[in-house]
N, C-alpha and C positions, 0 to 999 in steps of 0.2 A: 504494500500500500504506500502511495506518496502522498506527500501534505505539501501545501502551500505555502512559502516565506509566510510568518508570524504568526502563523497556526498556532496554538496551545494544545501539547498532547503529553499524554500522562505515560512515561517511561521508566521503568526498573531502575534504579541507581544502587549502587552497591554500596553500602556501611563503609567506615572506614577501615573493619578486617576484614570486609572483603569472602565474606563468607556465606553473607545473608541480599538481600536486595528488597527495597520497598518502592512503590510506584512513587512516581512526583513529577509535579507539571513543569515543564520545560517546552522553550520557544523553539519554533523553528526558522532559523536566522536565511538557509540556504534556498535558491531558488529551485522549483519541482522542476519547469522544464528545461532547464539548464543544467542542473545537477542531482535533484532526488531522484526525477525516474532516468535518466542515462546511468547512475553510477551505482541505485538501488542502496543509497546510504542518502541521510542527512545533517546537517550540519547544526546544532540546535547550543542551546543553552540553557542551564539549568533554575529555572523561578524559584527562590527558599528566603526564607527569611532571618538565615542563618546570620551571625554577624563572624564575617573575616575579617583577617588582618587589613588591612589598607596597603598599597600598593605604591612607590615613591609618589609616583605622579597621576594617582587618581586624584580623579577630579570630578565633584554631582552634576551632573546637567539640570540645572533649575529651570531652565528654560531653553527648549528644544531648538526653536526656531531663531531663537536670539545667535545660536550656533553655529548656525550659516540655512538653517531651511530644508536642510537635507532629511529623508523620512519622516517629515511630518505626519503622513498617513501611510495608509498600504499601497494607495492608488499613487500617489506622488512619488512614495519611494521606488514602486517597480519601477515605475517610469526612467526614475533618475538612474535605476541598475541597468537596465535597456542602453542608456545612452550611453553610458560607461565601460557598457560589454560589446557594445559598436565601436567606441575608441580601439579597446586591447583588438578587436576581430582585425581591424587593415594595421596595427602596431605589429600580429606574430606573422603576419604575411613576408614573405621571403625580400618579396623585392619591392618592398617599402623598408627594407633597411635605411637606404639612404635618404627617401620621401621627406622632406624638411618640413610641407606641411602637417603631415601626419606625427613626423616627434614633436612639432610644435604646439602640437592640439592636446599630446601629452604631457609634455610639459608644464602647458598651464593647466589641468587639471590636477598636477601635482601641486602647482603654487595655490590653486585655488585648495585646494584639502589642507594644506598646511596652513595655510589664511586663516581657514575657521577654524585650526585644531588652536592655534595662536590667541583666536579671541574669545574662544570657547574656555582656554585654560589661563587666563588673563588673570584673575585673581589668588593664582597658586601661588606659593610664598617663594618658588625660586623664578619665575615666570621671566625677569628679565634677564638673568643668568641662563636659561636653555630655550626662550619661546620667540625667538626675534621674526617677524613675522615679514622681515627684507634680506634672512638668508638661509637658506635650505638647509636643515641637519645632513650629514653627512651619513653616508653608506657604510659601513662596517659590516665585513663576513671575514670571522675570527677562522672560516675552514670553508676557503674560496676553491679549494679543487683546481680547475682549469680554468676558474674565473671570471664563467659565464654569468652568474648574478653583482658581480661589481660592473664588470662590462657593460651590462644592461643598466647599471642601475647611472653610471658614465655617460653614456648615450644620453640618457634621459633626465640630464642636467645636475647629478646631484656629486658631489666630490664621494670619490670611493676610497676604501680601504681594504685590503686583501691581506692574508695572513696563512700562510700554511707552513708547515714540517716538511714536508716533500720537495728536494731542492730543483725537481725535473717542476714541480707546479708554480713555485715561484716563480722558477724565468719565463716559464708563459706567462703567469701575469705580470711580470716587467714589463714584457713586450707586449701586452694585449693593453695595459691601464696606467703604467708607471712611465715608458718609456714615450708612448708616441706625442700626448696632450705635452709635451714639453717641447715639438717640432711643428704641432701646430699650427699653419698656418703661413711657414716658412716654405720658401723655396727648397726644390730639391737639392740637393748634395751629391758631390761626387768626383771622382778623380779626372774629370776632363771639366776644361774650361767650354762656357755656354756655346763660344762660338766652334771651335773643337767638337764640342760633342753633337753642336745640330748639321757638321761636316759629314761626322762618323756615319750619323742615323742616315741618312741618303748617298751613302758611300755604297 
């Protein structure tokens, strides 16, 4: 059976030994026809009125809309996932790698989420020390692999940081995110002089 984004459905949750299980209402965050019924799982969240530790940087939302607008309703919010799942559909297309309009439409919906995460989190007690709402937190992946989540995340305007143990993964990411943004926008380089080397090419 699949449920709908925001549904209320009553699911087993296990004790904390982990032995026993008792039903409790939990949301469903995930969209059905994008991911419940293709993946036959869903993505939900659990309703209790438990009180947990607090988290650095939580933050209550008093006011939804003050936030930036974003899911005010069900109807609004699907909308708004729609247009957002439009962005990423021509962002993992091949040959929009390089499409500048298409990273620029991502782009600014990254500056526009971090705008409201900015004013949303405005009155937290470190708010000017982490929330500057004129420059993008930075990318860190403490176990970048081959470096394809910094690389992306590079592309899509945000400073990255890459980290691994494996000295073959490192140098790929030197050369995929360390090395190039330092060249930049610079002319090519190379062992023949311009006029030399545009001889050679039609030699």
């Amino acid at each position: 059976m699949s449920f709908e984004a925001f549904a209320v459905v009553r699911v087993p949750f296990p004790f904390t030994e982990q032995t026993t299980t008792k039903n409790r209402p939990a949301l469903i965050l995930s969209s059905a026809p994008l991911f419940n019924r293709p993946a036959g799982h869903s993505v939900m969240a659990m309703i209790t009125s438990a009180a947990n530790a607090p988290w650095p940087l939580d933050c209550p939302i008093e006011d939804l809309a003050a936030a930036g607008g974003r899911g005010i309703n069900k109807e609004k919010a699907a909308i708004e996932r729609e247009r957002l799942f439009g962005i990423l559909e021509w962002l993992v297309l091949w040959e929009n790698t390089n499409n500048e309009t298409v990273l620029r439409e991502a782009r600014e919906e990254i500056w526009k989420s971090w705008r409201e995460t900015c004013a949303l989190n405005k009155n937290h007690p470190q708010a000017a020390e982490l929330l500057n709402p004129d420059k993008l937190p930075a990318f860190h992946d403490p176990f970048a692999g081959g470096g394809a989540l910094p690389l992306e995340a590079q592309r899509l305007g945000l400073e990255s940081y890459a980290s691994e143990l494996n000295p073959v993964a490192v140098t790929i990411n030197k050369a995929m995110i360390e090395i190039p943004p330092k060249f930049a926008g610079r002319k090519p380089v190379g062992p023949f002089a311009a006029g030399r080397e545009a001889k050679r090419r039609h030699a």
